[in-house]
N, C-alpha and C positions, 0 to 999 in steps of 0.2 A: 878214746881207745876202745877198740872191738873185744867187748865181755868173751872168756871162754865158757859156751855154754857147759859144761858142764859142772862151772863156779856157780853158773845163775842159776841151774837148775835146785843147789845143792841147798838154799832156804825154802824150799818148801817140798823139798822132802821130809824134814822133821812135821810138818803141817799134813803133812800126806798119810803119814804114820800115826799120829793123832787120831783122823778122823776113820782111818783104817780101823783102830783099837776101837774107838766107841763103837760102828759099826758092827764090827766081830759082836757086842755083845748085846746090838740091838739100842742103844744107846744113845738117844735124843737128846736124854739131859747131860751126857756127858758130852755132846759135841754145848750143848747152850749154856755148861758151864764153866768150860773149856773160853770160848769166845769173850766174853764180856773182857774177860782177865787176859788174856793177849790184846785186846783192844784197846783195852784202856791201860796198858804198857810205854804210856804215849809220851812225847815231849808233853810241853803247856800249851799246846795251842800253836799252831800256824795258821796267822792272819795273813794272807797273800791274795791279794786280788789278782784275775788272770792279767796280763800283759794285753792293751788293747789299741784297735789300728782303726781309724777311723777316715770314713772316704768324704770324698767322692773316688780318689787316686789311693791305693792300698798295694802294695810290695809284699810278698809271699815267698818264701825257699822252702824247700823240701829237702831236709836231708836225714843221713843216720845219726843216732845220738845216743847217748845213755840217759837213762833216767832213774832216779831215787825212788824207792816207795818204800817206807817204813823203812828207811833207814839202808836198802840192800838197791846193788845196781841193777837197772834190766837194761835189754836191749831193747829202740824204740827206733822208730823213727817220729821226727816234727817237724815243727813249721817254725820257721823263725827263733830255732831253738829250745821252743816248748811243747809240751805234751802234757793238755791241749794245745792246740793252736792260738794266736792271739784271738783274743774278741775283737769281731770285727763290727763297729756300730756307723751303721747307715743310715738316711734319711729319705723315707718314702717318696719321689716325687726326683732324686736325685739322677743323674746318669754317671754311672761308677764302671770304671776301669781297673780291673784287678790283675794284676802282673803275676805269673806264677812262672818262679823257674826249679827248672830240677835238677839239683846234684845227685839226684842217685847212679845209679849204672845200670838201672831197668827203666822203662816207661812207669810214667805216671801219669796222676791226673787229678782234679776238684771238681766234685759235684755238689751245686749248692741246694742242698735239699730244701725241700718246699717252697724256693723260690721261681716265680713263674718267670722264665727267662726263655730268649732266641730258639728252639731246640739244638742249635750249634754251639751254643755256649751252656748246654744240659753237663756236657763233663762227664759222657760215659764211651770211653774208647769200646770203636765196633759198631755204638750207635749211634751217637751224636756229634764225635768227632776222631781222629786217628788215634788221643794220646799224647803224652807232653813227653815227646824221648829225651834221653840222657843230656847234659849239660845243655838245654834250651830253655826258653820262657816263650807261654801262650798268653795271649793278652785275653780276656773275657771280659768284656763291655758290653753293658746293656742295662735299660733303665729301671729304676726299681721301684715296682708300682704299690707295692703291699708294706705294712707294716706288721709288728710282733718280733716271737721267739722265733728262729731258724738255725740251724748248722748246716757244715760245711765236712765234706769227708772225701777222701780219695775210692775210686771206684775201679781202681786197679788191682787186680789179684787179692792178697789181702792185707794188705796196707794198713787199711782200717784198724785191725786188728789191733796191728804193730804202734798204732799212736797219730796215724794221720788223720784227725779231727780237728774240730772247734768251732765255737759260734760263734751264731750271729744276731745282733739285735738292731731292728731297725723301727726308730723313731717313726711315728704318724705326724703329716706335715700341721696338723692343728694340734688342738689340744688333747695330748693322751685323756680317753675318758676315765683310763683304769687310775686312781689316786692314790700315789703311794708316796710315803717318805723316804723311802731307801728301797737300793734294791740289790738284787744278789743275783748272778748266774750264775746255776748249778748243774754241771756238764758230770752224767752218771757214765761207767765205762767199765771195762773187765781189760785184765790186763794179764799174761801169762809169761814164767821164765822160756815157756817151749816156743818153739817154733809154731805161724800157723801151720805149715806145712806138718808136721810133725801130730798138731790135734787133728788135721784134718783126718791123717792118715790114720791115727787110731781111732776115731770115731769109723772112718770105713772097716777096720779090720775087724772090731767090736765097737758097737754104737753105747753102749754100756759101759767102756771101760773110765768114764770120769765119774759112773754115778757108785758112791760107796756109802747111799743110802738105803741101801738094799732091806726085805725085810728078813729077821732071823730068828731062829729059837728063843733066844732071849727076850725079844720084844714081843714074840707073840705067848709067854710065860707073864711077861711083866706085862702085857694088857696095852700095851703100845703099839701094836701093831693090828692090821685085822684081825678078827675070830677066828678062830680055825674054819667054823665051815666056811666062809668067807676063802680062805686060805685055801683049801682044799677046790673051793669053784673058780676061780684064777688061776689055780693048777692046771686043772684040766685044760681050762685053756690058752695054757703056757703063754699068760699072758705077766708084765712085773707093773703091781701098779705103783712102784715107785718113778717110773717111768717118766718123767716130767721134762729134765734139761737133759740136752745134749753133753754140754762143759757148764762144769758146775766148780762150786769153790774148792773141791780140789786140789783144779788146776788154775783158777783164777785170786787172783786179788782187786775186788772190787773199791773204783776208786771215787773221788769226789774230785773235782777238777785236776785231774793226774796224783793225790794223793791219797796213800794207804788210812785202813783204820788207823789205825795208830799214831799216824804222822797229824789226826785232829784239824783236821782242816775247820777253822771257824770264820763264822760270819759274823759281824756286830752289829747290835741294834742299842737304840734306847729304852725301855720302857715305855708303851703306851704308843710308838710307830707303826704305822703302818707299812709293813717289809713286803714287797715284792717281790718272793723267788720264781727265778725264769729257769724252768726246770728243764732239763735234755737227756735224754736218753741218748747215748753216741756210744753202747757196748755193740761189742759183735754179737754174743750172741742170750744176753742176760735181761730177762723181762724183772722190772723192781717194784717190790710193795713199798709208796713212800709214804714214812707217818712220820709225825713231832708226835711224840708220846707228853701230853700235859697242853697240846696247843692246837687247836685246830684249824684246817686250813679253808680257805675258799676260793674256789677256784674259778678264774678270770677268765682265762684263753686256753684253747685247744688247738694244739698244730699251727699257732700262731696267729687265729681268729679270734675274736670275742667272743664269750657265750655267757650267760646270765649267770648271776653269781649264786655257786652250788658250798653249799657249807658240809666239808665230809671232816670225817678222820684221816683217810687213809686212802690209798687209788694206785691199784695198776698201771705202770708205763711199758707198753713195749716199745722193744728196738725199732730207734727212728722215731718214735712221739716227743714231741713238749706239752709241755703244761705250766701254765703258769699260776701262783697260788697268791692271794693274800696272806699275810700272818700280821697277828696284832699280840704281841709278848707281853701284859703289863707287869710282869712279876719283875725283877732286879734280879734275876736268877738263869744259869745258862738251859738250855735244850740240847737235848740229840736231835741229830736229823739223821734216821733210816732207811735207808735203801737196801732193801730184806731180799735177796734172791728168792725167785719166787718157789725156786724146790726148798728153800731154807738150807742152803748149803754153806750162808756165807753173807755176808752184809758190806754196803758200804756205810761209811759212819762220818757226821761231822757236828759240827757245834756251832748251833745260834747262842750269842751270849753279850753282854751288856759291856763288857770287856775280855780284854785279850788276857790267856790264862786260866781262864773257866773251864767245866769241863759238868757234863750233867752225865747221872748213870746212863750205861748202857743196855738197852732191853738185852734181855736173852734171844739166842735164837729161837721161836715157835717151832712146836712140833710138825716136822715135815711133810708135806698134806699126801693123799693118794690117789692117783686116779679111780675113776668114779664110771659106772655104766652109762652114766649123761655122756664122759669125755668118751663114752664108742660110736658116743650117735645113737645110742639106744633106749633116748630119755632115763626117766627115772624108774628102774627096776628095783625099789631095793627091797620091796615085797614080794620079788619073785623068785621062784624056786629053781634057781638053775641048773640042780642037778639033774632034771629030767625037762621032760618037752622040747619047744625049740632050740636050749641051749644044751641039754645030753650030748655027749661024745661030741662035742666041737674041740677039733683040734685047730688051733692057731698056729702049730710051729709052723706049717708050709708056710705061711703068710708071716710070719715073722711073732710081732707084736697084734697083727694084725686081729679083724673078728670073723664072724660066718664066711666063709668064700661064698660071694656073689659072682653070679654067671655075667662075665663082660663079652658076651661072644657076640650079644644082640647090642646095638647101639643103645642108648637110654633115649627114652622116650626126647622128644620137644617139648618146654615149657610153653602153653600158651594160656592165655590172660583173655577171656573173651569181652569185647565191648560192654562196660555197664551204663546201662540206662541212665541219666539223673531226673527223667523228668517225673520217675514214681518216688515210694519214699525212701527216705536217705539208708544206706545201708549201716551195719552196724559198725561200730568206730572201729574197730581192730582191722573189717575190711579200706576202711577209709585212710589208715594208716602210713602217711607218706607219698597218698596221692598228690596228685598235682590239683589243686582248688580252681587254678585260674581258668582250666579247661573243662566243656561239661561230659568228658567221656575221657575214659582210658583206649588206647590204642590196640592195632591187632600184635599178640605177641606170638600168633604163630609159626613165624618165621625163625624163630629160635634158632640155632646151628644145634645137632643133636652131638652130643658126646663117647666116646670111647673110650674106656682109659684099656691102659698096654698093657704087656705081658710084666709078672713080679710081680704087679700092684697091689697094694693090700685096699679094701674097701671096707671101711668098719661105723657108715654112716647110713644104714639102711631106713635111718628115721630121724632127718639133717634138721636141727631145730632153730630160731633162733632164739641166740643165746645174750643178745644184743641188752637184755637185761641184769646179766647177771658181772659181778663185781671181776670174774678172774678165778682162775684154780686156786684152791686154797683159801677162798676168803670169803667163804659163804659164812662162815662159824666165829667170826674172829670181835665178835659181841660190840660193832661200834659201826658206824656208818662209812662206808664204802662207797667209791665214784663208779656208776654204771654208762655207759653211751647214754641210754636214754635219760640219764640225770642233764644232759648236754642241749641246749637249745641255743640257739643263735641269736645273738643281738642284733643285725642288722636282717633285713629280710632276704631271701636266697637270689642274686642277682638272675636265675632262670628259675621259674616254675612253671615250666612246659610239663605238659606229660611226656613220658618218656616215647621215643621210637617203637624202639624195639628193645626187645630183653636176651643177654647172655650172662646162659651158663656156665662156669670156671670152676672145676675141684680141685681140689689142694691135695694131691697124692702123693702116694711114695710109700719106701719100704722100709721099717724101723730097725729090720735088721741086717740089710743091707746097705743102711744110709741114702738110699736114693729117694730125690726128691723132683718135685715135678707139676707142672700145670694139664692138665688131662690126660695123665699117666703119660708125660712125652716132655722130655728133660730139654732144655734152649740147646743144647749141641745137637740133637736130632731133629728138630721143629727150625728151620728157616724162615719159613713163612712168618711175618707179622699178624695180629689181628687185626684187622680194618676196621677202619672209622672214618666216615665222611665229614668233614668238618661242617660244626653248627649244630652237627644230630645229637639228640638225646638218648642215652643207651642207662635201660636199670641194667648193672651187673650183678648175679648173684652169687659168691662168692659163697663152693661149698665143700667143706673142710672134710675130707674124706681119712683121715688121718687123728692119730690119737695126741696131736703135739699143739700148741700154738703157734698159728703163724702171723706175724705182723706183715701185713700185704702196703707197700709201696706203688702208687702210678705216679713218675715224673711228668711235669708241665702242666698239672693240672689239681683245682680241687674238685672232690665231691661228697655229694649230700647224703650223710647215710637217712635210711628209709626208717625209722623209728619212733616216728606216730607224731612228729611236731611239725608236719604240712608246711609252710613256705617259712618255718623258721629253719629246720633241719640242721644238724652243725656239719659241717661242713668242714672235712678234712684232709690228707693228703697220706695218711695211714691207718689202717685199723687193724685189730688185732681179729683174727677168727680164731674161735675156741674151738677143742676138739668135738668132730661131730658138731660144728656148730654151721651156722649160716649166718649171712650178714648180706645184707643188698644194696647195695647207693645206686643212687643217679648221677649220671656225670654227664657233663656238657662238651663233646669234642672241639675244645675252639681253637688250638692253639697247633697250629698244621707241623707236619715232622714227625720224628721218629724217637719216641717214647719208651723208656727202659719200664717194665712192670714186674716185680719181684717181691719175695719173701724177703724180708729186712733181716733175718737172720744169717751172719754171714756165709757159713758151709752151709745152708741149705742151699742159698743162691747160687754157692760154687758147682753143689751138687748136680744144680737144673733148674730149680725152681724159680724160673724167669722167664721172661718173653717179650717180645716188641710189639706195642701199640702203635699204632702209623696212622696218621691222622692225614689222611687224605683232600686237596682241594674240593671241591665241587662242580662239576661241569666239566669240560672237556678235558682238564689237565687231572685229573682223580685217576 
C-alpha cells in the first residue's frame, strides 16, 4: 500500500526539531547526547542475514515497496522485495546470466559497479544501453573475471536513493588467500521520508537547507565553535565552515543492510574468529567514518582487490567504495559497529556479538569537524594573518561558498612532464613516486588538452595539493590510527607498468550556492562530446578538486592505479575520493573498447552534471 507522504514525513519531524534546538544553542553535546538514548531505544537485536541468489542464472524484479526502519514505514523501491537487494554470490571464472525485469511504470536499470563487464551490459541508459522500460526484462550476460566485494545499483534518475541496491560477492576460483572464519556483508546507505526529487530541489533552492549544524553564539561563548577572530575572518569571506554534506542526518536515517539504529542489526561471532566484514558503501550521498570502538580492524581489500594487510582503528568510505576488514573479537562481549556521517550529523549503528540479544554502548556523536584553509586549496594557513594582505577584503559571496575570484578568461596553462634522464643519478623518491619502473624514461606530457572552466564557477584551489595522504575531513585529530590511500598497497603486481602516454587534466567544479556541479566547469547536459581514449593507451589522469566538498569520482569498465609512491605495486581501484582543494592522479589502462560513464558518486552532484563519457576508441582505421 502507497505511504501518504505526509504520514512518512511526520517521524522525523520530531528528529528535525531535536537537532533544530541543539543547534539554536550551539550544542554538540546536546545533539551526542540526545543520539546514544534514541539509539539504543532498540528491540534485542535483529540477527537477519541478507536474502541471497546465487549464479551462474540469477532472477531480479524491481518494484515499489514499503520498508520498515526503526519501526516506521518508508517508501522504497527493491529488488525481489528487499531493500537491499538480495546478495548475489558469484564465482570468478563463471558466465552468469542475470534476468532483470521491471515493474515499475518508468524506465529502469542495473549497473554492476566495479564489475569489468561488455560496455553493453555496463547498465547506464544514454550510455551503454537504452533502459529497461516498464513491464520488461533485460537479460545481462557475461563472464565474470574478477573476484571480491562489489555491488549492484540502478542508474536511473534516482532510484538509488529510493532502495534500488545490493551486493555482490564473488568467490576467487582457488583458494581465497584472505582466511577467515565467518563472514558478514555490511551494505552502508541513507535513507529519507522525502522524496529525492523533493531534496534535490531544496538543495537547489538553498544548498544549506539540510545543514543545522551551523555555527552560533552559544558555541562560540561555550568555546565549541571557532574563536572569534577565526569567526570574524570567514565572515569576511562569507564563507560557512560548517560546510561539509549536502543531506545530512536531518533528513537522513542512516542504515546497515536496510536497517535503522535502533532496529540493531547484529552480526555473530564466536570468540577468538576471525570475522570477515565485506564492507559497501551504496548511500546516495553520505561518506562514513567506520570504527568497532574496543576492536581493531585490518583491512584486506580495496574496491574489491587485495592489498596487504593494514591494521587501523577507523577509515573513511566514500559513496561507491568497499572495504573489506578482518576483525578477531576474543572478548565474550558484544561491539558496536559505527558508521559516523562524516559531518557527525547522524550514525549508522549495529552489533557484532557472541549472541543474539547483546547490545555494547553506543559512542556519542563527535564534535562536528570544520572546514579548514587546506579544504580551499590553500594548504595550511593557520599562521596566517588574514585580515590583511592577500586575503583583505575578499568577498566570497559572488562566488557563493567559493574563494579569491580567479581570472578564467585565459585558458590554464598545459601540464607537461619533460623526459627524465635515467642514465644519471636516481632522482629523489617523491619525484620517483608512481613512475613506471619497467621503462627507463617518462613520456612527453605536453600534449595535455588545456582547460577552461565556465561562467558561475567558483575556483578555490589556487594551491591543488595532494592530499592522498591524509585520513578524510575530520579525522586528523581523532587520537588513533586512520586508513590513508597511501596505507594501500597491492598484493599482486599491477598487471601494466607502462609509463603513461599522456597526461589529463580534470577539475572538479561547481557552485555551492547554486548547487551546480560539473567537470571543467561544463555540466554532462552541455558537453556531448566524450573524452577519448584510444584503446591500449596509457593516460596519468589528474583529478583536480577545485571545489570545497568531497567528491568520490567513479570510471566504469575499468580499474586504476592511483600514483602514491608504491611503483608497480600501486592499489588499484575503481573510485577514489578527492578532497577539497585536493589532487589525486592514477593511471589507467584504456583496454576495455566502448562507452564509459565517469562521474561523481554522489547522487545530485551527478544529477547536477557532474559526469561525463569516456569512449574508448578502437585503434587503426575503425577509431
Amino acid at each position: 500500500m502507497a505511504l501518504n507522504e505526509r504520514s512518512a514525513i511526520r517521524p522525523v519531524i520530531d528528529r528535525r526539531a531535536l537537532l533544530r534546538a541543539a543547534a539554536a544553542v550551539g550544542s554538540t553535546a546536546a545533539l551526542a547526547a540526545w543520539f546514544p538514548a534514541w539509539a539504543q531505544t532498540a528491540s534485542s537485536g535483529l540477527v537477519a542475514p541478507l536474502p541471497t541468489v546465487n549464479g551462474p542464472d540469477v532472477a531480479l524484479r524491481i518494484a515499489r515497496q514499503t520498508m520498515r526502519i526503526d519501526g516506521k514505514p518508508f517508501r522504497a523501491i527493491g529488488i525481489n522485495g528487499t531493500v537491499p537487494g538480495p546478495l548475489i554470490r558469484l564465482r570468478q571464472g563463471q558466465n552468469v546470466r542475470l534476468s532483470v525485469s521491471n515493474d515499475l511504470d518508468v524506465d529502469s536499470s542495473i549497473h554492476w559497479h566495479g564489475l569489468l563487464v561488455p560496455f553493453q551490459y555496463d547498465g547506464v541508459p544514454g550510455v551503454s544501453f537504452p533502459g529497461i522500460t516498464p513491464r520488461s526484462t533485460f537479460l545481462y550476460e557475461f563472464p565474470v573475471h574478477q573476484a571480491g566485494t562489489y555491488w549492484y545499483h540502478s542508474h536511473s534518475g534516482f532510484q538509488e536513493q529510493e532502495g534500488l541496491y545490493g551486493p555482490i560477492v564473488i568467490d576467487p576460483e582457488g583458494v581465497d588467500p584472505i582466511v577467515s572464519d565467518r563472514e558478514h556483508v555490511i551494505v552502508l546507505s541513507d535513507h529519507s521520508p522525502l522524496t529525492p526529487e523533493a531534496i534535490f530541489r531544496n538543495m537547489k533552492v538553498n544548498p544549506g537547507h539540510f545543514n543545522l549544524q551551523r555555527q552560533t553564539l552559544g558555541g562560540l561563548l561555550a568555546g565549541r565553535d571557532q574563536p572569534l577572530k577565526d569567526r570574524i575572518d570567514w565572515g569576511k569571506m562569507r564563507m560557512d565552515p560548517t560546510d561539509i554534506a549536502d543531506a545530512t542526518g536531518s533528513t537522513y536515517t542512516f542504515l546497515v543492510n536496510g536497517h535503522g539504529p535502533r532496529d540493531n542489526w547484529t552480526a555473530l561471532f564466536k570468540p577468538g574468529e576471525r570475522v570477515r566484514l565485506r564492507i559497501i558503501n551504496a548511500s546516495a550521498m553520505t561518506f562514513f567514518n567506520v570504527r568497532i570502538p574496543g576492536l581493531r580492524m585490518t583491512v584486506v581489500q580495496a574496491d574489491g582487490l587485495n592489498v596487504r594487510p593494514v591494521e587501523i582503528d577507523e577509515f573513511q568510505i566514500g559513496v561507491a567504495e568497499t572495504y573489506d576488514v578482518i576483525v578477531t573479537p576474543r572478548d565474550d562481549r558484544a561491539y558496536s559497529f559505527v558508521g559516523e556521517a562524516s559531518d557527525r550529523s547522524g550514525m549508522a549503528r549495529a552489533t557484532l556479538a557472541p549472541r543474539a540479544g547483546m547490545a555494547a554502548e553506543v559512542p556519542p556523536l563527535r564534535k562536528r569537524p570544520l572546514v579548514t584553509m587546506t579544504d580551499m586549496g590553500m594548504g595550511d594557513m593557520s599562521g596566517m594573518d588574514m585580515s590583511g594582505g592577500a586575503m583583505a577584503g575578499m568577498d566570497h559571496a559572488a562566488m557563493g561558498h567559493g574563494a579569491p575570484t580567479l581570472d578564467m578568461s585565459a585558458p590554464a596553462p598545459a601540464t607537461s612532464m619533460p623526459e627524465l634522464d635515467m642514465s644519471g643519478p636516481a632522482p629523489a623518491a617523491d619525484a620517483m613516486a608512481g613512475m613506471d619502473h619497467g621503462s627507463m624514461k617518462m613520456r612527453d606530457f605536453s600534449a595535455a588538452p588545456q582547460v577552461q572552466r565556465g561562467p558561475g564557477v567558483q575556483t578555490i584551489s589556487p594551491m591543488p595539493m595532494d592530499r592522498t595522504g591524509e585520513p578524510g575531513q575530520g579525522l586528523a585529530d581523532v587520537g588513533h590510527a586512520v586508513l590513508t590511500y597511501r596505507d594501500l598497497v597491492a598484493v599482486d603486481r599491477n598487471p601494466d607498468v607502462r609509463a603513461p602516454d599522456r597526461s589529463l587534466d580534470l577539475h572538479l567544479t561547481g557552485n555551492m550556492e547554486r548547487f551546480m556541479w560539473s567537470f571543467d566547469g561544463v555540466k554532462m547536459s552541455d558537453h556531448h562530446a566524450p573524452i577519448p581514449f584510444i584503446e591500449g593507451e596509457r593516460v596519468r589522469v589528474n583529478l583536480i578538486n577545485d571545489s570545497m566538498m568531497s567528491h568520490p569520482i567513479h570510471l566504469h569498465g575499468h580499474f586504476f592505479e592511483l600514483v602514491t609512491g608504491h611503483g608497480d605495486h600501486a592499489p588499484r581501484k575503481h573510485t577514489v575520493i578527492v578532497l577539497p582543494g585536493g589532487k589525486v592522479t592514477f593511471d589507467v589502462t584504456a583496454d576495455a573498447v566502448g562507452d564509459w560513464a565517469f562521474h561523481c558518486h554522489l547522487l545530485y552532484h551527478m544529477a547536477a552534471g557532474m559526469m561525463r563519457v569516456v569512449s574508448v576508441r578502437p585503434r587503426g582505421e575503425a577509431a
